[in-house]
ROBAFI-49923 format. One record per residue (C-alpha): residue in three letters; residue number from 1; x, y, z. Coordinates in nm, 3 decimals, always signed. Example, Ala and Ser with C-alpha at 12.3 -4.5 7.8 and 13.67 -1.06 7.14 Angstrom:
% residues 2
["ALA"; 1; [+1.230; -0.450; +0.780]] ["SER"; 2; [+1.367; -0.106; +0.714]] 
% end
This chain:
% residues 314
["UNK"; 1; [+1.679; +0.874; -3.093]] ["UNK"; 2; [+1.475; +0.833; -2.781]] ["UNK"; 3; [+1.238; +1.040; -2.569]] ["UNK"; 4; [+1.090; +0.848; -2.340]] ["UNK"; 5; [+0.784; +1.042; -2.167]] ["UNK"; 6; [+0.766; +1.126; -1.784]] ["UNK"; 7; [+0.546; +1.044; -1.536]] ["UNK"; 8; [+0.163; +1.166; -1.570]] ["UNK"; 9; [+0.213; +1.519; -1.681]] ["UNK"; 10; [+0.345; +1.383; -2.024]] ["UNK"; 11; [+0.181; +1.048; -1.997]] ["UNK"; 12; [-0.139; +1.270; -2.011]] ["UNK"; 13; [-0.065; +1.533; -2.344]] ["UNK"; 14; [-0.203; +1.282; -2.582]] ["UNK"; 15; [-0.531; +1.250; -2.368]] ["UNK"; 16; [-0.522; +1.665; -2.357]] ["UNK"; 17; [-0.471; +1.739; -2.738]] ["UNK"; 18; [-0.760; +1.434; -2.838]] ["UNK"; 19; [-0.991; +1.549; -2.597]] ["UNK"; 20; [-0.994; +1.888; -2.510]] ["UNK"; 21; [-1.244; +2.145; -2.767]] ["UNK"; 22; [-0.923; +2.362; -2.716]] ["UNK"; 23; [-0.687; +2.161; -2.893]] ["UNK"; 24; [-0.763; +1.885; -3.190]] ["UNK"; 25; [-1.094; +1.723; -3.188]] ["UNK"; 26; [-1.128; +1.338; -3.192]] ["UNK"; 27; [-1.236; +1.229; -3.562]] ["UNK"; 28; [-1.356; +0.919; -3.419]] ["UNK"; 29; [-1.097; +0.737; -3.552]] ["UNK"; 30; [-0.993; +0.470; -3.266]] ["UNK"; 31; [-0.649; +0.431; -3.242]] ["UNK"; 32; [-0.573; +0.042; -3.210]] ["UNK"; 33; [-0.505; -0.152; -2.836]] ["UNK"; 34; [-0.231; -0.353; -2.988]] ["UNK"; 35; [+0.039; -0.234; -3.084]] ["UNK"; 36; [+0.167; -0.238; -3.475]] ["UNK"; 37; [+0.589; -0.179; -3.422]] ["UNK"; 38; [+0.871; -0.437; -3.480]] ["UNK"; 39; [+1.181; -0.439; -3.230]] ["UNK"; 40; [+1.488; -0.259; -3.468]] ["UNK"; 41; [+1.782; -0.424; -3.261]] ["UNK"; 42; [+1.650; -0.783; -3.353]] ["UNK"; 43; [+1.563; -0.684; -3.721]] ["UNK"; 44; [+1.992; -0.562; -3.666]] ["UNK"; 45; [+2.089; -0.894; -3.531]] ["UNK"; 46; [+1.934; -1.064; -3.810]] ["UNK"; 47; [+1.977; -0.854; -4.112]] ["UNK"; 48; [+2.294; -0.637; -4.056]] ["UNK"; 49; [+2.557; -0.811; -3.801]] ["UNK"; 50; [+2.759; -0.520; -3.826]] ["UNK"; 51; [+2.524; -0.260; -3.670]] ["UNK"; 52; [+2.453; -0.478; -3.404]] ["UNK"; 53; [+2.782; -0.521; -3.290]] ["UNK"; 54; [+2.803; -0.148; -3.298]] ["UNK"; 55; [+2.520; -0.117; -3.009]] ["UNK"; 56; [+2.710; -0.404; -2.833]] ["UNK"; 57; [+3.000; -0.227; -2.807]] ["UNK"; 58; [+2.812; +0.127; -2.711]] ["UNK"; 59; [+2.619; -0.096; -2.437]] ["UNK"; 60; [+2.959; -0.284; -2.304]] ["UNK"; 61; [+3.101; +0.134; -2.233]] ["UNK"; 62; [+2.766; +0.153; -2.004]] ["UNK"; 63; [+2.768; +0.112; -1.640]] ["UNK"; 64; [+2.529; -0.149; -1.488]] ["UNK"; 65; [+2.345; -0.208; -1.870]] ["UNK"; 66; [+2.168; -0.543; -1.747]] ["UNK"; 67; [+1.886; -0.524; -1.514]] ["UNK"; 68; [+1.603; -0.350; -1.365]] ["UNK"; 69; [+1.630; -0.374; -1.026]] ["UNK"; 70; [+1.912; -0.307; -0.767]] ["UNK"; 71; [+2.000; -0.364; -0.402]] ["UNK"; 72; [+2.144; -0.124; -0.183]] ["UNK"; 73; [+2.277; -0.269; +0.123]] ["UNK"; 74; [+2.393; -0.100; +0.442]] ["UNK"; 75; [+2.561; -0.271; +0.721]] ["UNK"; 76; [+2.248; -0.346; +0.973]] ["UNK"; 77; [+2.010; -0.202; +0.831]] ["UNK"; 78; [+1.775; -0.336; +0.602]] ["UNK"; 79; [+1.766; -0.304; +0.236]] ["UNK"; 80; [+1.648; -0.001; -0.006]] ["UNK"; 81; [+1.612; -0.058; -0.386]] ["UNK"; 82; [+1.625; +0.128; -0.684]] ["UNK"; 83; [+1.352; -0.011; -0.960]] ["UNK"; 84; [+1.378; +0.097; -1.345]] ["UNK"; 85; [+1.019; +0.181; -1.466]] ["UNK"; 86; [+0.931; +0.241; -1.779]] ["UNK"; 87; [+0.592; +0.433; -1.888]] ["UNK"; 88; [+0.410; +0.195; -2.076]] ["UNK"; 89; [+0.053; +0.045; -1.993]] ["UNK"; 90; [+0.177; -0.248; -2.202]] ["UNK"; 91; [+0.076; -0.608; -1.997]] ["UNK"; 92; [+0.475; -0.687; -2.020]] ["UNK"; 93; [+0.574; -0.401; -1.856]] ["UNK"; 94; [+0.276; -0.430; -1.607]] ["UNK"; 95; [+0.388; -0.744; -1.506]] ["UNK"; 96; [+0.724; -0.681; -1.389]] ["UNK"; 97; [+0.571; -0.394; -1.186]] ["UNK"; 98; [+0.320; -0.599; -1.000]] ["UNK"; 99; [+0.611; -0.883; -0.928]] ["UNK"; 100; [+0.798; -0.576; -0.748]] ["UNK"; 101; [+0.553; -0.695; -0.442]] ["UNK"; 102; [+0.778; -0.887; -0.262]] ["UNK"; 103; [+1.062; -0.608; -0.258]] ["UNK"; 104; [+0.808; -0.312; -0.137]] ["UNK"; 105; [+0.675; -0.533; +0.148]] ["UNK"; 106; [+0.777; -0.332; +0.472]] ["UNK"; 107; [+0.911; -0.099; +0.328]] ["UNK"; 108; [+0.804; +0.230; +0.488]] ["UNK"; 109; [+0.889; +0.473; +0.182]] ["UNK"; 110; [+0.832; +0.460; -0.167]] ["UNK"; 111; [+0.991; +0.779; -0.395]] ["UNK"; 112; [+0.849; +0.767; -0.741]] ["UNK"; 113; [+0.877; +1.095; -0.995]] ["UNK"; 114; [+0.542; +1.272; -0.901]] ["UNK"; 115; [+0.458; +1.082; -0.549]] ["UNK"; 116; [+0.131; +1.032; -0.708]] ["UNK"; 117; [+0.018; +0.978; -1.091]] ["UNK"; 118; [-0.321; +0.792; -1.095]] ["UNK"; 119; [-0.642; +0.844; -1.029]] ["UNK"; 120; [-0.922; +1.085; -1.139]] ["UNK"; 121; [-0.833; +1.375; -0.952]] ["UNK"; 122; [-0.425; +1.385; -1.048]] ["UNK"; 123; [-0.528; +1.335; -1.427]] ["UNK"; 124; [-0.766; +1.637; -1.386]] ["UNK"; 125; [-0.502; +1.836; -1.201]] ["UNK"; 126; [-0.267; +1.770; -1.467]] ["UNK"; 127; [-0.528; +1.858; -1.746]] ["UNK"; 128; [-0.646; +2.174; -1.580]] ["UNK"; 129; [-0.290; +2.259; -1.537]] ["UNK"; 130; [-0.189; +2.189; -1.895]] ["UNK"; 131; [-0.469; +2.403; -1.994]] ["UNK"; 132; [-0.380; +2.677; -1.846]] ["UNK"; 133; [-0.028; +2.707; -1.993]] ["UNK"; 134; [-0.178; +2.602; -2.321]] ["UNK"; 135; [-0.412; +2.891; -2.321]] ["UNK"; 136; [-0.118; +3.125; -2.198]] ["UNK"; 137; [+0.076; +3.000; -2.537]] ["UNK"; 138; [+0.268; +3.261; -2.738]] ["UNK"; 139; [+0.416; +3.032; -2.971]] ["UNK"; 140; [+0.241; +2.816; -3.270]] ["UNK"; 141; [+0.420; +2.470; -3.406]] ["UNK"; 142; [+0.264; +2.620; -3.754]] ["UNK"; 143; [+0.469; +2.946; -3.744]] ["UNK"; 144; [+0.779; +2.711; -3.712]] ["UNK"; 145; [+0.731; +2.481; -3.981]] ["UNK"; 146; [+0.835; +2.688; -4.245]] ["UNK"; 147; [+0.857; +2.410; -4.550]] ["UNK"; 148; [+0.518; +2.340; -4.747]] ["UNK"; 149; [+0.611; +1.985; -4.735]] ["UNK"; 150; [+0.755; +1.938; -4.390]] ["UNK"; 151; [+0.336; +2.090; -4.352]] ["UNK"; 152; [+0.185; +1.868; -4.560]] ["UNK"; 153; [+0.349; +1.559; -4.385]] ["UNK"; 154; [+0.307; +1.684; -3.994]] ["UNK"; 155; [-0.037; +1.693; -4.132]] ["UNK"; 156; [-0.044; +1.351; -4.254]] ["UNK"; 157; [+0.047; +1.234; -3.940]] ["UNK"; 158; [-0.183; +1.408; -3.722]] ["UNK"; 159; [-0.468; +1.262; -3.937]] ["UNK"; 160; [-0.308; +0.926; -3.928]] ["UNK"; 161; [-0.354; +0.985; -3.560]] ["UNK"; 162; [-0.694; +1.100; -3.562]] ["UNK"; 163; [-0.681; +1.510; -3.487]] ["UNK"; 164; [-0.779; +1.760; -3.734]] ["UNK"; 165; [-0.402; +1.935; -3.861]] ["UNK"; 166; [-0.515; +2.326; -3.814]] ["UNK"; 167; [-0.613; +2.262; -3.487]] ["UNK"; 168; [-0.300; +2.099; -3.365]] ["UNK"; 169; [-0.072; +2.306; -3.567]] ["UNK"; 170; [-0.185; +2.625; -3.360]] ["UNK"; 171; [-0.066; +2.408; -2.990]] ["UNK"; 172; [+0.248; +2.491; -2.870]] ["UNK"; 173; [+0.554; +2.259; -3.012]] ["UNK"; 174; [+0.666; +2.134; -2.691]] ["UNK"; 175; [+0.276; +2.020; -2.625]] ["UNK"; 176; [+0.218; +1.842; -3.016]] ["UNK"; 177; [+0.621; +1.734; -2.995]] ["UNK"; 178; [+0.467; +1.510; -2.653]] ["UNK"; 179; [+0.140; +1.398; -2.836]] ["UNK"; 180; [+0.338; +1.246; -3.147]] ["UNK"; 181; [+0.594; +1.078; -2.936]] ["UNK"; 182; [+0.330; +0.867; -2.803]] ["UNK"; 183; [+0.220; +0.524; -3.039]] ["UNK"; 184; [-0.162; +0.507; -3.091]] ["UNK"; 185; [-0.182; +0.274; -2.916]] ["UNK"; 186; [-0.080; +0.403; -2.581]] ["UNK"; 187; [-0.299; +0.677; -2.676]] ["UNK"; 188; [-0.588; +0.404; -2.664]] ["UNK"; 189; [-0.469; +0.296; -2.339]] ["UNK"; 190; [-0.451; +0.562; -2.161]] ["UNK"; 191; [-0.806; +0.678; -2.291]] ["UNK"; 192; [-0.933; +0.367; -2.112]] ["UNK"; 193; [-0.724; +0.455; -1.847]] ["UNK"; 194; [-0.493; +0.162; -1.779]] ["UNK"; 195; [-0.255; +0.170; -1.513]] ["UNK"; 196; [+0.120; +0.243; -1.654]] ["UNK"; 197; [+0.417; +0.123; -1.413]] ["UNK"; 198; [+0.452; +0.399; -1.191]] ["UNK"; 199; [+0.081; +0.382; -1.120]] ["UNK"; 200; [+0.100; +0.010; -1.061]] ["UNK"; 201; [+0.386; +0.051; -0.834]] ["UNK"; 202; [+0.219; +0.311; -0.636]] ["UNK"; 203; [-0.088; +0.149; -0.614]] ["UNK"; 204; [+0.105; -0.161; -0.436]] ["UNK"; 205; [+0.309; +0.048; -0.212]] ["UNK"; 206; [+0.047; +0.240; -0.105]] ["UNK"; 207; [-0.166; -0.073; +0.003]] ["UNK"; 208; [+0.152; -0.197; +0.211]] ["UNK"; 209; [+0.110; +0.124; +0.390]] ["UNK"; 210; [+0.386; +0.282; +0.207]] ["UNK"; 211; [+0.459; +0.638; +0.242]] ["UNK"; 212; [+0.439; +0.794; -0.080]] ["UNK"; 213; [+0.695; +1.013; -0.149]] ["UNK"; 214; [+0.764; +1.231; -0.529]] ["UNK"; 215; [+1.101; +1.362; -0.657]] ["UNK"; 216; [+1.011; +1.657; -0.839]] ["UNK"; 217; [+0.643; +1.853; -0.899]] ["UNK"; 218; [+0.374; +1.866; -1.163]] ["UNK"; 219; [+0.481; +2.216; -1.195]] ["UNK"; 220; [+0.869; +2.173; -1.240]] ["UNK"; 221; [+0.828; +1.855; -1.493]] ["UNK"; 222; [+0.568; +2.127; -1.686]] ["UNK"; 223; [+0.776; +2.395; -1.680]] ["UNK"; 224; [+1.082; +2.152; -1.789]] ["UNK"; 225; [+0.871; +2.032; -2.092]] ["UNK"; 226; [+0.776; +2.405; -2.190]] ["UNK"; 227; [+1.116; +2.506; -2.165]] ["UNK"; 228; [+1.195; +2.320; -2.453]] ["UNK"; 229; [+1.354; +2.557; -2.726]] ["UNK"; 230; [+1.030; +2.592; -2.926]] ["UNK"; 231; [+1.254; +2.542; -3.265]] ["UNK"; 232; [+1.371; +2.267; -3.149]] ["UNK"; 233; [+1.062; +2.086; -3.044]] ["UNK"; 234; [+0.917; +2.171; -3.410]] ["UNK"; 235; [+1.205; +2.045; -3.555]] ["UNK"; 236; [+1.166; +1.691; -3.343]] ["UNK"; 237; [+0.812; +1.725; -3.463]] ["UNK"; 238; [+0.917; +1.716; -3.891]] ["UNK"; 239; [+1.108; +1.391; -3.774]] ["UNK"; 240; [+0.847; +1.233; -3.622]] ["UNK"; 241; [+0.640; +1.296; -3.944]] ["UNK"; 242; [+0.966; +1.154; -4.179]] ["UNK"; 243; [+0.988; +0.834; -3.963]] ["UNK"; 244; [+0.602; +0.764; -3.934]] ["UNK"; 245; [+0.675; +0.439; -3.749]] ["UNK"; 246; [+0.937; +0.552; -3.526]] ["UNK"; 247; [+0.685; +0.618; -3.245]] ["UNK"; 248; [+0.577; +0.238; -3.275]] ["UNK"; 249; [+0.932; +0.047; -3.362]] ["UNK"; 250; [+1.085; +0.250; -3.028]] ["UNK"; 251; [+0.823; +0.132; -2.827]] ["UNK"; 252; [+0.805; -0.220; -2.959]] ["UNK"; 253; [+1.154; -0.214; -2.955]] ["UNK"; 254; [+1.224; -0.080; -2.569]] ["UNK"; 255; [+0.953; -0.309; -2.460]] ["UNK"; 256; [+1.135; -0.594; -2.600]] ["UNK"; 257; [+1.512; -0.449; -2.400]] ["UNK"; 258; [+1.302; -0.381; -2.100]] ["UNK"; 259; [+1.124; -0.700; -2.042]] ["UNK"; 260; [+1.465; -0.879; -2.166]] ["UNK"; 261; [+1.642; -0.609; -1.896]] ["UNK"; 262; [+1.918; -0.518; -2.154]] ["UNK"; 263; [+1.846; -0.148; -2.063]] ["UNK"; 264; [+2.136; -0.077; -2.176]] ["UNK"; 265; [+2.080; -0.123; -2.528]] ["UNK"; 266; [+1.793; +0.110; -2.484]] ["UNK"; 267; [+2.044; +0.423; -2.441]] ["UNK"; 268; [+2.269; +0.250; -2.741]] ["UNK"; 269; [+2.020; +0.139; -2.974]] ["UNK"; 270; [+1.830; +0.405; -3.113]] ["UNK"; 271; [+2.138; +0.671; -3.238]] ["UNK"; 272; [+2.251; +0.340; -3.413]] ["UNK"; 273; [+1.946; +0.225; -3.561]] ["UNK"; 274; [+1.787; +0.551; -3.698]] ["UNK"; 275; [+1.919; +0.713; -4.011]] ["UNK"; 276; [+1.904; +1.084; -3.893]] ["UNK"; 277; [+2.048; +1.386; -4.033]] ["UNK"; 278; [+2.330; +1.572; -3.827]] ["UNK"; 279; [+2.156; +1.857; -3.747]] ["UNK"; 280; [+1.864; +1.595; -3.620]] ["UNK"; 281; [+2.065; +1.387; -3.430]] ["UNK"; 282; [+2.250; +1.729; -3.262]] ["UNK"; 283; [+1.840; +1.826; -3.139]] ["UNK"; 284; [+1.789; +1.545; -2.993]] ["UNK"; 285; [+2.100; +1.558; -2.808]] ["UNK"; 286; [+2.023; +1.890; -2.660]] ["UNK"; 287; [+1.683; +1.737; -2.577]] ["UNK"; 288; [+1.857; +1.463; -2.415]] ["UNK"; 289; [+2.028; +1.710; -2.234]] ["UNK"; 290; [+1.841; +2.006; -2.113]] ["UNK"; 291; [+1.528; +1.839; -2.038]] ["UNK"; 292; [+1.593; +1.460; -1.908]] ["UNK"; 293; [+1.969; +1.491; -1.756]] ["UNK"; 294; [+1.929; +1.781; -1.606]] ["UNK"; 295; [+1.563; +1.665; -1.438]] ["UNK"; 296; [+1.769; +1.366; -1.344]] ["UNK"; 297; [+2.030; +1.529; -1.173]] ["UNK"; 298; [+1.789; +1.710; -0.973]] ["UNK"; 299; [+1.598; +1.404; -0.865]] ["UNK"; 300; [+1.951; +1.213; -0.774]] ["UNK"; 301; [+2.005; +1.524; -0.506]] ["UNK"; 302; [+1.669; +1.471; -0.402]] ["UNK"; 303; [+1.702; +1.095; -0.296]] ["UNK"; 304; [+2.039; +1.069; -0.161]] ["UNK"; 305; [+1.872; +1.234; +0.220]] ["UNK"; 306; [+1.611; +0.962; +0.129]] ["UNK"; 307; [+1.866; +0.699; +0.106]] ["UNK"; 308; [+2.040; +0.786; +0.410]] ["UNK"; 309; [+1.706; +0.769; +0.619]] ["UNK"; 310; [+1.596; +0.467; +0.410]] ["UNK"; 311; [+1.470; +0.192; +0.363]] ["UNK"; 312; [+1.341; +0.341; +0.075]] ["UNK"; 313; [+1.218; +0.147; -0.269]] ["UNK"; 314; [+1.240; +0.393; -0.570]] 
% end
């Protein structure tokens, strides 16, 4: 089971909910810089052989599972890529962004998802935007949480993660569903504002003289993440608070894949390695679905014309 959040829009929910009056207020409890999880497919490899071969076998069925970055050639012309990111602020993860130098030197475009994620004035465009929508909100996670003790342990884990439960329990699902996705200590990052890959990336091309192109809007990655079947997201959200360290194992554990580039085993790993329910594992599937394929489909339509004028680094 993996969600892994998009560009600044989501990057910024857990900022949103800890920070704005609106939403949960901070308890002053300071989420740690380091982070606490342990990488499930090596725990597998050492403690259950069997499982492991399992995501093997799910990552051999995957096209092009090793690396992170490609090269498209065209007879004479010169070369675009295509660059996996990942959005972490982790120094792991920064560091294969800032050795993508030497690819994005003359190149004249560079596509990322927004065209622009860092930076004072996008993080209070995406606030003010998120705001708005939040303050339009029919829909409470609380009314959708039927169960006094799927309640009691969302609550636990919204304390664990220092917001006050009534408060966050009135924010939409598809808004809290974002917030607990993210390990505290991304949270900590981003409130110090730390550069995550894209930003990194963009930063570089953009000093090359890059032109700095984005594949979809804030507004159409918002509106994909509120389109989220509200049930749905508040069922996600009761599995987040059953698996209190899934947020940090995933991350620890996809850090691990990406810096390793077995991405691969990022897409087979986690339906493997977490014991899920059916009915879970059938949500996240629709998740999966609905609001990542179909965002990627749209973005694939949007670069091929960019390929085809290219050089391009994406």
């Amino acid at each position: 089971m993996m969600r892994v959040p998009v560009a600044a829009a989501v990057l910024l929910v857990p900022v949103f909910l800890s920070g704005a009056s609106a939403a949960a207020p901070d308890s002053g409890q300071a989420p740690p810089l380091q982070c606490s999880g342990k990488n499930l497919v090596d725990e597998a490899q050492r403690t259950n052989p069997g499982v492991y071969q399992t995501i093997l076998d799910k990552t051999n069925a995957i096209p092009n599972a090793e690396g992170l970055l490609w090269k498209v050639e065209k007879r004479g012309e010169a070369p675009s890529y295509l660059f996996g990111t990942m959005h972490s602020s982790d120094a792991r993860a920064i560091a294969i962004a800032q050795s993508m130098a030497q690819y994005l030197k003359g190149i004249p475009t560079l596509v990322t998802e927004l065209g622009g994620t860092g930076g004072p004035e996008s993080m209070a465009a995406v606030k003010a935007k998120m705001a708005e929508r939040v303050a339009a909100n029919r829909v409470e996670t609380a009314a959708l949480i039927d169960s006094p003790q799927d309640r009691a342990l969302v609550g636990d884990l919204l304390k664990g993660r220092g917001v006050e439960p009534a408060s966050a329990l009135r924010m939409p699902p598809w808004l809290l569903m974002s917030f607990l996705e993210e390990p505290p200590c991304e949270i900590a990052r981003e409130r110090l504002e730390l550069p995550a890959v894209d930003q990194v990336i963009e930063e570089i091309g953009t000093r090359l003289g890059a032109r700095l192109v984005g594949l979809e809007t804030l507004d159409e990655q918002l509106d994909a993440l509120q389109s989220i079947d509200p049930k749905l997201a508040a069922r996600m959200i009761i599995v987040e608070a059953k698996q209190k360290d899934f947020a940090d194992d995933m991350l620890a554990t996809m850090l691990a894949l990406y810096t390793e580039q077995r991405v691969g085993e990022l897409f087979a790993a986690p339906e493997t390695l977490i014991d899920l329910a059916p009915q879970d594992i059938e949500a996240d599937r629709v998740y999966t679905s609905g609001f990542i394929e179909k965002r990627n489909v749209a973005m694939e339509q949007r670069i091929r014309p960019l390929m085809a004028a290219g050089p391009v680094f994406i």
